[in-house]
BAVEX-927002 format. One record per residue (C-alpha): residue number from 1; x, y, z; residue in three letters. Coordinates in steps of 0.02 Angstrom, whole numbers. Example, Ala and Ser with C-alpha at 12.3 -4.5 7.8 and 13.67 -1.06 7.14 Angstrom:
// BAVEX-927002
[palum 1, [615, -225, 390], 'ALA']
[palum 2, [684, -53, 357], 'SER']
This chain:
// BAVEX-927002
[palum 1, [5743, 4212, 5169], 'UNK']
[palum 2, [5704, 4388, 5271], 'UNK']
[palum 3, [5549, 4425, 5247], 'UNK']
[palum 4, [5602, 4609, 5172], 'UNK']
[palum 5, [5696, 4519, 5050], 'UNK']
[palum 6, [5562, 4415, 5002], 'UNK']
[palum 7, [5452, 4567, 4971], 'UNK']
[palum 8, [5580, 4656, 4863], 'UNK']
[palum 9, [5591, 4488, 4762], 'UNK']
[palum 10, [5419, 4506, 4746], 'UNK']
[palum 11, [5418, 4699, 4699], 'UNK']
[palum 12, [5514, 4661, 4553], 'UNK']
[palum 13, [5424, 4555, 4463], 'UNK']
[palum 14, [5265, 4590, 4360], 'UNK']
[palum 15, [5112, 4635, 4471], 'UNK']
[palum 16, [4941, 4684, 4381], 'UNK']
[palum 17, [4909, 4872, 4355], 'UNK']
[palum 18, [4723, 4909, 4392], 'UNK']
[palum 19, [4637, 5019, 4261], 'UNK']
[palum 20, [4602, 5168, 4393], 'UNK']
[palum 21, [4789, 5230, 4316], 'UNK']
[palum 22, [4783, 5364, 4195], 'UNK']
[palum 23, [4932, 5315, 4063], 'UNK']
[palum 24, [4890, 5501, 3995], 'UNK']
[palum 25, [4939, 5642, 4114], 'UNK']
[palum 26, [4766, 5718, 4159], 'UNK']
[palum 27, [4702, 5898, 4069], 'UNK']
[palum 28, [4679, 5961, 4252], 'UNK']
[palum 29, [4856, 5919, 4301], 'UNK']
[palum 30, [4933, 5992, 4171], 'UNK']
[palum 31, [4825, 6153, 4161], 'UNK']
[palum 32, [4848, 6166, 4352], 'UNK']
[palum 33, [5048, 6127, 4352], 'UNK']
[palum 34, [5029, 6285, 4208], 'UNK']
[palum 35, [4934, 6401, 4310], 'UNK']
[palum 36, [5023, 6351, 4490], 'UNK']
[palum 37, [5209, 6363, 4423], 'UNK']
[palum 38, [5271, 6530, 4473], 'UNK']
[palum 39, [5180, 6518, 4615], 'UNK']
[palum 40, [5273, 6364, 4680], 'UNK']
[palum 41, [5437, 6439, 4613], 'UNK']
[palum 42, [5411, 6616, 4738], 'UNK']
[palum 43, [5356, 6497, 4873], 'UNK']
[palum 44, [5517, 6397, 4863], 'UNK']
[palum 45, [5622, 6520, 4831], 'UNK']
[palum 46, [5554, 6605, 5017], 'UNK']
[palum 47, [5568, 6469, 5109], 'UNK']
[palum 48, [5739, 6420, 5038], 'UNK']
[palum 49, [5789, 6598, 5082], 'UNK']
[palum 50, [5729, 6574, 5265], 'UNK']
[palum 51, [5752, 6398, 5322], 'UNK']
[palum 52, [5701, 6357, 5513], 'UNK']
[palum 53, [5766, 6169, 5586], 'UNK']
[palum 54, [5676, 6049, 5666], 'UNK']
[palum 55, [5553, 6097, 5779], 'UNK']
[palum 56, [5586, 6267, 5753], 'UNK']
[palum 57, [5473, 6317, 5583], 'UNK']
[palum 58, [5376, 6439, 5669], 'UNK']
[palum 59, [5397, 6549, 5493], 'UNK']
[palum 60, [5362, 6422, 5365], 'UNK']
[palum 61, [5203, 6349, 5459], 'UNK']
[palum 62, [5135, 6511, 5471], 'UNK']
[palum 63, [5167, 6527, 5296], 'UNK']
[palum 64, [5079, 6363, 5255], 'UNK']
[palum 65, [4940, 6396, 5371], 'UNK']
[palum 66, [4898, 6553, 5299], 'UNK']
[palum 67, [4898, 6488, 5120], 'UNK']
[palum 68, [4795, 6348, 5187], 'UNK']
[palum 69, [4656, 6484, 5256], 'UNK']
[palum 70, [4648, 6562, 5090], 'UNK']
[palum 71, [4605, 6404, 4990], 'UNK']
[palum 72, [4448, 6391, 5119], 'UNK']
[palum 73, [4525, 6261, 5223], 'UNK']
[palum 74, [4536, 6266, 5416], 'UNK']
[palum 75, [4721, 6194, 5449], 'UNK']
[palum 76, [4759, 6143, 5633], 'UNK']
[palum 77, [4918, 6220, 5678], 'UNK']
[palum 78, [5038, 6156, 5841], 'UNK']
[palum 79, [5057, 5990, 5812], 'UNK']
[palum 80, [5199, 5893, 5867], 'UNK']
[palum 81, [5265, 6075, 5881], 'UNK']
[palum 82, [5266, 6172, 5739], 'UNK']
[palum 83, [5156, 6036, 5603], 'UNK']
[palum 84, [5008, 6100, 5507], 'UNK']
[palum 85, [4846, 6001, 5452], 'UNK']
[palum 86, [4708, 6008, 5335], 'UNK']
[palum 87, [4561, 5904, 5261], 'UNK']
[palum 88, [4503, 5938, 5117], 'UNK']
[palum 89, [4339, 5870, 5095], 'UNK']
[palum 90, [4279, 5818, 4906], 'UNK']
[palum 91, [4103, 5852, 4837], 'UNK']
[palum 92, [4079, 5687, 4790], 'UNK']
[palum 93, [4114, 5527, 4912], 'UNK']
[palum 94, [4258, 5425, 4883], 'UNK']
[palum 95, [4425, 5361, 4980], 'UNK']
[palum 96, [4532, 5468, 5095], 'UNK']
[palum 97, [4704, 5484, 5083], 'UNK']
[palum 98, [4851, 5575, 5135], 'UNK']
[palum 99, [4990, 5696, 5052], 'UNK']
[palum 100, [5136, 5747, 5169], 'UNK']
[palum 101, [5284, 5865, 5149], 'UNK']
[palum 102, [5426, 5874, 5275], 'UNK']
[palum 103, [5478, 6085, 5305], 'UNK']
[palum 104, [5638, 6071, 5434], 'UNK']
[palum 105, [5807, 6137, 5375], 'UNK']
[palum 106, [5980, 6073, 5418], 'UNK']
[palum 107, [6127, 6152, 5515], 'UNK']
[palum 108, [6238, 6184, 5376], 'UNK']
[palum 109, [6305, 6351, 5294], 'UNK']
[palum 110, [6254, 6384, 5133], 'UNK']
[palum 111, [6371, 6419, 4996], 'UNK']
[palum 112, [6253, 6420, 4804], 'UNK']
[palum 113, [6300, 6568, 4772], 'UNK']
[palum 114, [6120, 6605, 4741], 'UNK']
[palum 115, [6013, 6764, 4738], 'UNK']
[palum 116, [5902, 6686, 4881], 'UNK']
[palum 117, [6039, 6573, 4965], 'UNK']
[palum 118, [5995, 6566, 5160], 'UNK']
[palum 119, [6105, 6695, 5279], 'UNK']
[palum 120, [6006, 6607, 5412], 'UNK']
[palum 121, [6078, 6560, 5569], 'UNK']
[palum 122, [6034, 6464, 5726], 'UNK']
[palum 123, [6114, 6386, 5899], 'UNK']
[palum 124, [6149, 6185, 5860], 'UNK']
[palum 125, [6217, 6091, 5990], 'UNK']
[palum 126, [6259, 6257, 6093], 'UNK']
[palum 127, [6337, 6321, 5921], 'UNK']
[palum 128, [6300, 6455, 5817], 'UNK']
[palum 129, [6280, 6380, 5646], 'UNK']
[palum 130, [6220, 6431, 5471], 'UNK']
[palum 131, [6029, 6361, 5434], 'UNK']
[palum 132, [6003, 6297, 5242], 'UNK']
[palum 133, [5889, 6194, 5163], 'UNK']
[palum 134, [6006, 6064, 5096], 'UNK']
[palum 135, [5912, 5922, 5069], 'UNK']
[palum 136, [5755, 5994, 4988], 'UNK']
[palum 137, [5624, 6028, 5089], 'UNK']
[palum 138, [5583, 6208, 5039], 'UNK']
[palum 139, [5551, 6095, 4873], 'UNK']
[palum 140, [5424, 5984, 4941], 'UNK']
[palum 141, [5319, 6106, 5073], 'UNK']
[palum 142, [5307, 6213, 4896], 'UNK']
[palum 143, [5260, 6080, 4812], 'UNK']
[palum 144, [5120, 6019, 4930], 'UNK']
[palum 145, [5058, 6187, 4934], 'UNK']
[palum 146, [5022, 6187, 4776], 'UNK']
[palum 147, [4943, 6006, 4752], 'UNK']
[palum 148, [4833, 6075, 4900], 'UNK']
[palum 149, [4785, 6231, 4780], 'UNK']
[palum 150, [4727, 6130, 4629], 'UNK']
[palum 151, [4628, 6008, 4744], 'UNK']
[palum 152, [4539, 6150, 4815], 'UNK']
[palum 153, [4495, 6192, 4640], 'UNK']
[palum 154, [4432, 6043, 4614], 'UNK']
[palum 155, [4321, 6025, 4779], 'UNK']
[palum 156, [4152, 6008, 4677], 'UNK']
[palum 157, [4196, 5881, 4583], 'UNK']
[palum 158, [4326, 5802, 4675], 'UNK']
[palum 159, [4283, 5619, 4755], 'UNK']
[palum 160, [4339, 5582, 4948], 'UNK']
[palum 161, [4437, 5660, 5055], 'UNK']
[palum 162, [4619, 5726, 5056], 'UNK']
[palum 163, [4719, 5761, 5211], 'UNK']
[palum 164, [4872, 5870, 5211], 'UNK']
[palum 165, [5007, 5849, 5306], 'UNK']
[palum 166, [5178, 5975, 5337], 'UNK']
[palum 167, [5268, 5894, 5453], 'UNK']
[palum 168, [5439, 5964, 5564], 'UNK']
[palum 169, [5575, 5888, 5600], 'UNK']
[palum 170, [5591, 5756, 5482], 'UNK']
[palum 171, [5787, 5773, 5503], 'UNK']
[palum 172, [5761, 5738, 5698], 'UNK']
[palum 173, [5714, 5844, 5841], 'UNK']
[palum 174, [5845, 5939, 5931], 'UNK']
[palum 175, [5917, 5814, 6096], 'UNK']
[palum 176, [5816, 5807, 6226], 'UNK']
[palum 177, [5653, 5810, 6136], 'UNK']
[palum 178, [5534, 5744, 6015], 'UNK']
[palum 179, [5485, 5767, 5856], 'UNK']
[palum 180, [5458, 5724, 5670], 'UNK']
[palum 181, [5331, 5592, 5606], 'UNK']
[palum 182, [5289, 5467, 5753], 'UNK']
[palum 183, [5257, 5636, 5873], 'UNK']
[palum 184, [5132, 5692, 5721], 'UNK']
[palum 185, [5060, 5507, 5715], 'UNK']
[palum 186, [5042, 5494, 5936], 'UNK']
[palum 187, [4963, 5675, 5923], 'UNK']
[palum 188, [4801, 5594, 5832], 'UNK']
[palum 189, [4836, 5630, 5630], 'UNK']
[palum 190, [4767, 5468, 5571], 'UNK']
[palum 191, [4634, 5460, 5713], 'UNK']
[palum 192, [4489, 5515, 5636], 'UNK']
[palum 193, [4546, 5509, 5491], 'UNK']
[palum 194, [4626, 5348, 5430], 'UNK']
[palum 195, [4684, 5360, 5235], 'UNK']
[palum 196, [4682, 5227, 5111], 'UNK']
[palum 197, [4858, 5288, 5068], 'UNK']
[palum 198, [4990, 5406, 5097], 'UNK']
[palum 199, [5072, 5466, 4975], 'UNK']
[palum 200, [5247, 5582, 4987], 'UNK']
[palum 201, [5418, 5644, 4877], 'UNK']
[palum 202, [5610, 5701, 4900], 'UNK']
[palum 203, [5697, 5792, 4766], 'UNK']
[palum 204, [5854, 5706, 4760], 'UNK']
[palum 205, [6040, 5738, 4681], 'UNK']
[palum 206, [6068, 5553, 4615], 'UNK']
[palum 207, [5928, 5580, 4495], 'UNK']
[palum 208, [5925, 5701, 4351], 'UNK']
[palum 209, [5785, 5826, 4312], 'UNK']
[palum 210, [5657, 5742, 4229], 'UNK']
[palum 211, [5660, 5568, 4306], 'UNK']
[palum 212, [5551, 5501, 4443], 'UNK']
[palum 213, [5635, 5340, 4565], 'UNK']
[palum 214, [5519, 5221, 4629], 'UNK']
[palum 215, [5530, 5059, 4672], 'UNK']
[palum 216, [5409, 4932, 4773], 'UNK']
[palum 217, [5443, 4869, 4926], 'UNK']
[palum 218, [5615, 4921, 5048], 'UNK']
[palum 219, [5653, 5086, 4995], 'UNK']
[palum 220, [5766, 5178, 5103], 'UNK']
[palum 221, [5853, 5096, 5260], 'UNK']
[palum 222, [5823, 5093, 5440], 'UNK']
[palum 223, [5914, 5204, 5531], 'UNK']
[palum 224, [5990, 5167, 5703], 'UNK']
[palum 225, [6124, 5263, 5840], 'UNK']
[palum 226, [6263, 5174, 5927], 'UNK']
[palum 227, [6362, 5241, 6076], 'UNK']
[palum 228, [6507, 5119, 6152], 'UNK']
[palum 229, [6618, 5187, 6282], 'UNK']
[palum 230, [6770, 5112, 6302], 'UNK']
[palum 231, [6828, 5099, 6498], 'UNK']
[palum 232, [6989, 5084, 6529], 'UNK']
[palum 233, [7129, 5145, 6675], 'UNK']
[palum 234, [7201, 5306, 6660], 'UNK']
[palum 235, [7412, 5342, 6648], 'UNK']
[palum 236, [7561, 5396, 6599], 'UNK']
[palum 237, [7592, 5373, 6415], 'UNK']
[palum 238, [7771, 5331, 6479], 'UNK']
[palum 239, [7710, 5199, 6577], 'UNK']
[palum 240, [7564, 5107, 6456], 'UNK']
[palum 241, [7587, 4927, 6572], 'UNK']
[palum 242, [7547, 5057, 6722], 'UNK']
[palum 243, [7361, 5084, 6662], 'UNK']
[palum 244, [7227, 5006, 6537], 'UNK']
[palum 245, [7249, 5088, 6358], 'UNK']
[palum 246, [7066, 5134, 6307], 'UNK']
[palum 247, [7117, 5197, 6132], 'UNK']
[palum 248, [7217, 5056, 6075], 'UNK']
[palum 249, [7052, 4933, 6119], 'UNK']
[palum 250, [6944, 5052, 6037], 'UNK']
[palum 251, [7052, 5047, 5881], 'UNK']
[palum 252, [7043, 4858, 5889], 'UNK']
[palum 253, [6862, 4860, 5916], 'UNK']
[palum 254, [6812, 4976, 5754], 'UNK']
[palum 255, [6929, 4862, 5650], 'UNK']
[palum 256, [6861, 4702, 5724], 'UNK']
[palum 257, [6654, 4796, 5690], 'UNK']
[palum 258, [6704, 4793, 5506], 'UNK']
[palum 259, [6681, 4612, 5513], 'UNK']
[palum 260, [6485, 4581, 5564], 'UNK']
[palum 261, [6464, 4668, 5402], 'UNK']
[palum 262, [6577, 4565, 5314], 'UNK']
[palum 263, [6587, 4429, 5378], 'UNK']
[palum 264, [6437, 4392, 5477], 'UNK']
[palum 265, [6284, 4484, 5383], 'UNK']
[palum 266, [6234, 4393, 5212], 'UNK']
[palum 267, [6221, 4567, 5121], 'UNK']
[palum 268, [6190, 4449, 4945], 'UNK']
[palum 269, [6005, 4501, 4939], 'UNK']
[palum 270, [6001, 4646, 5059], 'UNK']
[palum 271, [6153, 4754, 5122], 'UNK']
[palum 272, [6195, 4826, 5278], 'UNK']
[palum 273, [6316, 4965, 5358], 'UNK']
[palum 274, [6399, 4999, 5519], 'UNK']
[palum 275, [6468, 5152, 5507], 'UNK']
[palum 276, [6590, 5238, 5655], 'UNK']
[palum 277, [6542, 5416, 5646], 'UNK']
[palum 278, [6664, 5497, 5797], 'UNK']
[palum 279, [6782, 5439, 5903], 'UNK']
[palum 280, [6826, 5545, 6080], 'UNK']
[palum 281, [6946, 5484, 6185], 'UNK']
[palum 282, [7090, 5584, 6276], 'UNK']
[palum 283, [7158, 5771, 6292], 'UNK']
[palum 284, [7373, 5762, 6310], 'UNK']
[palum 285, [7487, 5690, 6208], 'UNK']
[palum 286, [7557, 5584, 6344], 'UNK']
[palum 287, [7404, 5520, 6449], 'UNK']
[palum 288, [7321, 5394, 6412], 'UNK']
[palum 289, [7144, 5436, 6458], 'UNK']
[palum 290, [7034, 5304, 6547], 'UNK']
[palum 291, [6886, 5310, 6425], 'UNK']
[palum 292, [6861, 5332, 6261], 'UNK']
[palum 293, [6686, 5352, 6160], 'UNK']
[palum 294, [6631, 5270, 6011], 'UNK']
[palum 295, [6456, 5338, 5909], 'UNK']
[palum 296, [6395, 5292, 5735], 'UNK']
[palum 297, [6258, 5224, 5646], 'UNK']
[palum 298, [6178, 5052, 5582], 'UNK']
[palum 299, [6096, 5040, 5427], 'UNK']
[palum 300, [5976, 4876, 5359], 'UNK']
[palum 301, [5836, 4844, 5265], 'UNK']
[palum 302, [5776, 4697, 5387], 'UNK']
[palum 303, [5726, 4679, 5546], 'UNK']
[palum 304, [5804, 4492, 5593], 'UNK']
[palum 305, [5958, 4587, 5503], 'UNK']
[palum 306, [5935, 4711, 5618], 'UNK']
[palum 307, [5913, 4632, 5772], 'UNK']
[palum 308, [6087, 4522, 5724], 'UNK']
[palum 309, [6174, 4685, 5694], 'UNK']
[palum 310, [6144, 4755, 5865], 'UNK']
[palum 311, [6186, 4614, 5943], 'UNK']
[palum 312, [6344, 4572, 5837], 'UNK']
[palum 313, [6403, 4729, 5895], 'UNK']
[palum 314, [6377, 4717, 6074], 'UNK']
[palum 315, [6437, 4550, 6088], 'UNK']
[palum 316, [6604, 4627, 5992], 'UNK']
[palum 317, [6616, 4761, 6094], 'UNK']
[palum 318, [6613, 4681, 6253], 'UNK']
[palum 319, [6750, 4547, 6219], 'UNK']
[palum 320, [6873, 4667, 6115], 'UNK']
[palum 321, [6868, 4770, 6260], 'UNK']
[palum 322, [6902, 4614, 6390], 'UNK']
[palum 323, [7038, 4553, 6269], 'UNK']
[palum 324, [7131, 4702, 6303], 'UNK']
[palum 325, [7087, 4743, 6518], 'UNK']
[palum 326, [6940, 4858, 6491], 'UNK']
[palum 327, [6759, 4853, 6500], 'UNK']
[palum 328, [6607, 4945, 6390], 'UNK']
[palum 329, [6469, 5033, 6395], 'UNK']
[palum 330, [6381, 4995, 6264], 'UNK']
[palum 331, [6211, 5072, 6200], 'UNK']
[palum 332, [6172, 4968, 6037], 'UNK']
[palum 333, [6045, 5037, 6009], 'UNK']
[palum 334, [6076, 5219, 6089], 'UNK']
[palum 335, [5932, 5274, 6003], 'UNK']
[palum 336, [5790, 5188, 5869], 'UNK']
[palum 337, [5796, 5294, 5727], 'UNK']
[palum 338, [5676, 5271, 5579], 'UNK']
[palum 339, [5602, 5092, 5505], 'UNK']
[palum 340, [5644, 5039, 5327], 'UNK']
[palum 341, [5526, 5135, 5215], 'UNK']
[palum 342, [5435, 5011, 5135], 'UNK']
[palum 343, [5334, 5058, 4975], 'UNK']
[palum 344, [5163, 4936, 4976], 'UNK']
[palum 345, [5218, 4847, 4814], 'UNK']
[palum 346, [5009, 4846, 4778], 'UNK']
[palum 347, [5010, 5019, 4787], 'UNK']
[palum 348, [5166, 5036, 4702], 'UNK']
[palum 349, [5125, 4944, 4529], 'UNK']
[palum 350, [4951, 5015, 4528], 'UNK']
[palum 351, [5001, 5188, 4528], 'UNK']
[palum 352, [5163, 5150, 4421], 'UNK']
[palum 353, [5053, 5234, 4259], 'UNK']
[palum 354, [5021, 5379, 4354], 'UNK']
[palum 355, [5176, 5404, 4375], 'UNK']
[palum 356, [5236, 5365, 4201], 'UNK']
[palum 357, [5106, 5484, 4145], 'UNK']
[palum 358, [5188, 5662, 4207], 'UNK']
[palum 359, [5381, 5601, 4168], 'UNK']
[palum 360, [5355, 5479, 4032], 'UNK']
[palum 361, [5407, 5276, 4057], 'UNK']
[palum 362, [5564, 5306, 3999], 'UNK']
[palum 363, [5608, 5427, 4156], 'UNK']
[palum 364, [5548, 5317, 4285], 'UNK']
[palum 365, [5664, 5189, 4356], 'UNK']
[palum 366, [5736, 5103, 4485], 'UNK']
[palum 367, [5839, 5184, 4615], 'UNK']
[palum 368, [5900, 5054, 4687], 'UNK']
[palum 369, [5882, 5016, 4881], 'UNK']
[palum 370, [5933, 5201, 4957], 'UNK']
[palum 371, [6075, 5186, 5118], 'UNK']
[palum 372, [5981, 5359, 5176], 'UNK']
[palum 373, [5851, 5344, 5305], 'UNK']
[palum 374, [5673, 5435, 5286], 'UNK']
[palum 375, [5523, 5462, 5424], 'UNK']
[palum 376, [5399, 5446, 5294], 'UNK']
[palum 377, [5410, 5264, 5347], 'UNK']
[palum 378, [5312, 5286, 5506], 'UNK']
[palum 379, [5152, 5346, 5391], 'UNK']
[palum 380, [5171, 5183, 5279], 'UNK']
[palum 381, [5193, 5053, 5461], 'UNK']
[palum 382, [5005, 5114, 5469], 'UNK']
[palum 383, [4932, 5133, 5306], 'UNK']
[palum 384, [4998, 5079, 5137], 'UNK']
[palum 385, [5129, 5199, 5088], 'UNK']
[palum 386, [5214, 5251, 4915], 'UNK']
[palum 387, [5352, 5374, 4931], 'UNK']
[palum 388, [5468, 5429, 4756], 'UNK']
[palum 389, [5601, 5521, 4701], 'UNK']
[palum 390, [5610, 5669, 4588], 'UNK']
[palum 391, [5791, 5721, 4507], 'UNK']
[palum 392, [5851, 5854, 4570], 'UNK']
[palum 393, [6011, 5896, 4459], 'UNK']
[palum 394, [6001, 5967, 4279], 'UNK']
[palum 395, [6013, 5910, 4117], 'UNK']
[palum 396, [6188, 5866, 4076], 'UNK']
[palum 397, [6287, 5866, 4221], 'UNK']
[palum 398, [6311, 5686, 4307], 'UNK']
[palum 399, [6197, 5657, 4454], 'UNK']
[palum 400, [6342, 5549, 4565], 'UNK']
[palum 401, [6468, 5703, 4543], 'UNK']
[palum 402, [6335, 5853, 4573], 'UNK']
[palum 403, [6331, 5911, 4767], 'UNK']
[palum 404, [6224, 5781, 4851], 'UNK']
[palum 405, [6071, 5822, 4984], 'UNK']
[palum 406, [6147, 5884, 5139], 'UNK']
[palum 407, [6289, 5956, 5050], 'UNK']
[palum 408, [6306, 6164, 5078], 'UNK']
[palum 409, [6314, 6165, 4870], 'UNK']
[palum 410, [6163, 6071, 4837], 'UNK']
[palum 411, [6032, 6152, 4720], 'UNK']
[palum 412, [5861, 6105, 4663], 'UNK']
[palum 413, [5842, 6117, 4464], 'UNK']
[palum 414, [5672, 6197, 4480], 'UNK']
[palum 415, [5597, 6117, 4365], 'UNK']
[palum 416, [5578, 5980, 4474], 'UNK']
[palum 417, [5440, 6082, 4573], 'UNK']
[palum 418, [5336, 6061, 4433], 'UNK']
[palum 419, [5366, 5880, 4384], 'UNK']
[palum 420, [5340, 5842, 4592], 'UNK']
[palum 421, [5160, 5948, 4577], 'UNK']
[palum 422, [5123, 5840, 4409], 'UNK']
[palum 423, [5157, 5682, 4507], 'UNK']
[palum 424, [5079, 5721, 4659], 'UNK']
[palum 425, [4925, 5792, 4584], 'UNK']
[palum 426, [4928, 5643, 4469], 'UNK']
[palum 427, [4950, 5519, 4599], 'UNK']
[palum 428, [4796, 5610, 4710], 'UNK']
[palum 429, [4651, 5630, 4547], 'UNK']
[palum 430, [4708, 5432, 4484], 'UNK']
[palum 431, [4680, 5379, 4654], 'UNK']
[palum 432, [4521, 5453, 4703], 'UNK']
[palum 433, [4437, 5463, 4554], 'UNK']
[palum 434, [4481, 5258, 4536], 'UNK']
[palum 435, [4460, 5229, 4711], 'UNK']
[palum 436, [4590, 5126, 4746], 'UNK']
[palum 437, [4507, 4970, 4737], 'UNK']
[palum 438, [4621, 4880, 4610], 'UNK']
């Protein structure tokens, strides 16, 4: 059995809760959620209003550095571009750990309709594009800003240490550079400073207002780019025997892909995706081209699965092309995206009460294994990591039909800021206070 799937076996069934886990949602967190709520509104509501992407966030770091300086901390600024740090250090000894939010925006044009909807606009790809925060990141840096706020409060009293991390680029750096949450790691984060845990969130559309998702074990997928270019011998579309037809082998090689999937992958206790995202090939409607290129992504929860996937692909690629005259070059992988985020199924069902504490047992389930891809994952390869969901669409309207993350509609029902502070701030005071010994 993959070893992934032999953890998420094990995730599901029952694991002992240590008694560190408030089942009562702490008096601080709730007087704190109270006093921090319009504050975390105005903050989102700013950043929503003037998103940056991915190594670009000069605006919102400042923003979070500054807040960071007025809470007492000393937040190093710069890293892995535009990320912001801070320890807070507890009165009392105790465990470290760490709280991240990610603050890049996407390239799409917004179109809420609401009184703080981005105008924004940025070059993309040597395009001029419209900037939003469509996936919910204004949400989370807010949110972390205020967990950061109520620790501070705290400090006297407050066991350990807590390091705070707002991190760019979680969507990927712009081509040609680097970025997101391995650049934070190889700039030194964790050196120094190793945490116990990490701990992080994502609104998300799937879920309604309310509910918390959180699972142990494989969370979200691993995320890889393919790029196959399909050689063949430029002619006249008159004449087809006169040349080698790239586009009819490519069209034989995405049909023929469909098949390591389905075919090839056992997807009965883990799934898998290959996904052709863009095909380019040609410019007249009677030449046939000599190349045509093939890019898309591969999605799996294991890495044997993985490691078949890539070379299923190849190994189609290559003789597709040969059945029909022309060659490949193939890049499978063209580039390593993220790891599976794995949630330490420990961590997971010892913090589970916490949890249930802010939303109630009844609105925390089980997502389900996530197809989306999340950088968080490098923090958890090097310390235990538990990383939820918080619902996103109100009350009454079905999550699977509301406008999903990355959509130019999608909205954050705000009252998810202040169930993601409860959680967070939950998650933080359970942990430290118990700490996190089991």
């Amino acid at each position: 059995m993959p070893r992934l799937a032999a953890a998420l076996l094990c995730a599901c069934t029952a694991l002992p809760l240590s008694s560190f886990a408030q089942d009562a949602q702490r008096t601080e967190v709730a007087s704190a959620a109270t006093a921090l709520q319009a504050k975390v509104v105005d903050w989102r509501r700013d950043i929503h209003q003037h998103p940056e992407l991915g190594n670009r966030e000069t605006r919102t770091a400042a923003k979070v550095a500054e807040h960071l300086r007025s809470l007492g901390l000393e937040p190093e600024t710069g890293i892995a571009h535009t990320g912001v740090t801070a320890v807070l250090k507890g009165g009392r000894p105790g465990p470290r750990i760490a709280l991240r939010a990610d603050m890049d925006a996407l390239p799409v044009t917004e179109q809420t309709g609401l009184p703080f909807a981005s105008t924004a606009t940025a070059e993309y790809r040597g395009q001029t594009t419209g900037v939003m925060h469509a996936c919910g990141h204004d949400a989370h840096t807010a949110i972390l800003m205020g967990v950061a706020e109520a620790l501070v409060a705290m400090r006297d009293e407050l066991p350990g240490e807590v390091l705070f991390v707002f991190q760019p680029a979680e969507e990927g750096p712009p081509e040609g550079e680097d970025g997101g949450a391995s650049m934070m790691l190889d700039a030194g984060i964790f050196r120094g400073f190793e945490p116990e845990a990490v701990f992080g969130l994502h609104v998300f559309s799937t879920l309604q207002a309310g509910q918390i998702g959180v699972r142990g074990g494989p969370l979200m997928a691993a995320s890889d780019r393919f790029a196959i270019d399909v050689v063949g011998r430029q002619t006249h579309g008159s004449r087809p025997w006169g040349g080698i037809d790239p586009i009819v082998a490519a069209a034989d090689l995405v049909g023929t892909a469909q098949t390591i999937v389905s075919r090839r992958t056992n997807i009965s206790t883990l799934p898998a995706v290959v996904t052709f995202g863009a095909i380019n090939g040609g410019i007249r409607y009677n030449i046939i081209p000599d190349r045509v290129e093939l890019v898309g992504t591969i999605r799996t929860f294991d890495e044997d699965v993985r490691q078949a996937i890539f070379a299923d692909l190849q190994n189609v690629a290559s003789h597709v092309a040969a059945a029909h005259g022309a060659t490949v070059e193939a890049h499978v992988p063209a580039e390593t995206g993220n790891p599976v985020t794995f949630n330490d199924p420990d961590l997971t069902a010892r913090m589970l009460p916490s949890l249930q504490a802010v939303a109630g047992a009844e609105n925390v389930v089980d997502p389900g294994l996530t197809m989306g891809a999340e950088d968080f994952a490098y923090y958890a390869k090097e310390v235990p990591g538990l990383f939820f969901f918080v619902g996103a669409t109100p009350r009454g309207r079905d999550p699977m039909s509301a406008p999903s993350n990355h959509s130019p509609q999608f909205d954050v029902d705000e009252s998810a800021l202040d169930l993601g502070l409860r959680a967070l701030l939950q998650l933080s005071l359970d942990y430290l206070h118990g700490s996190g010994a089991g």
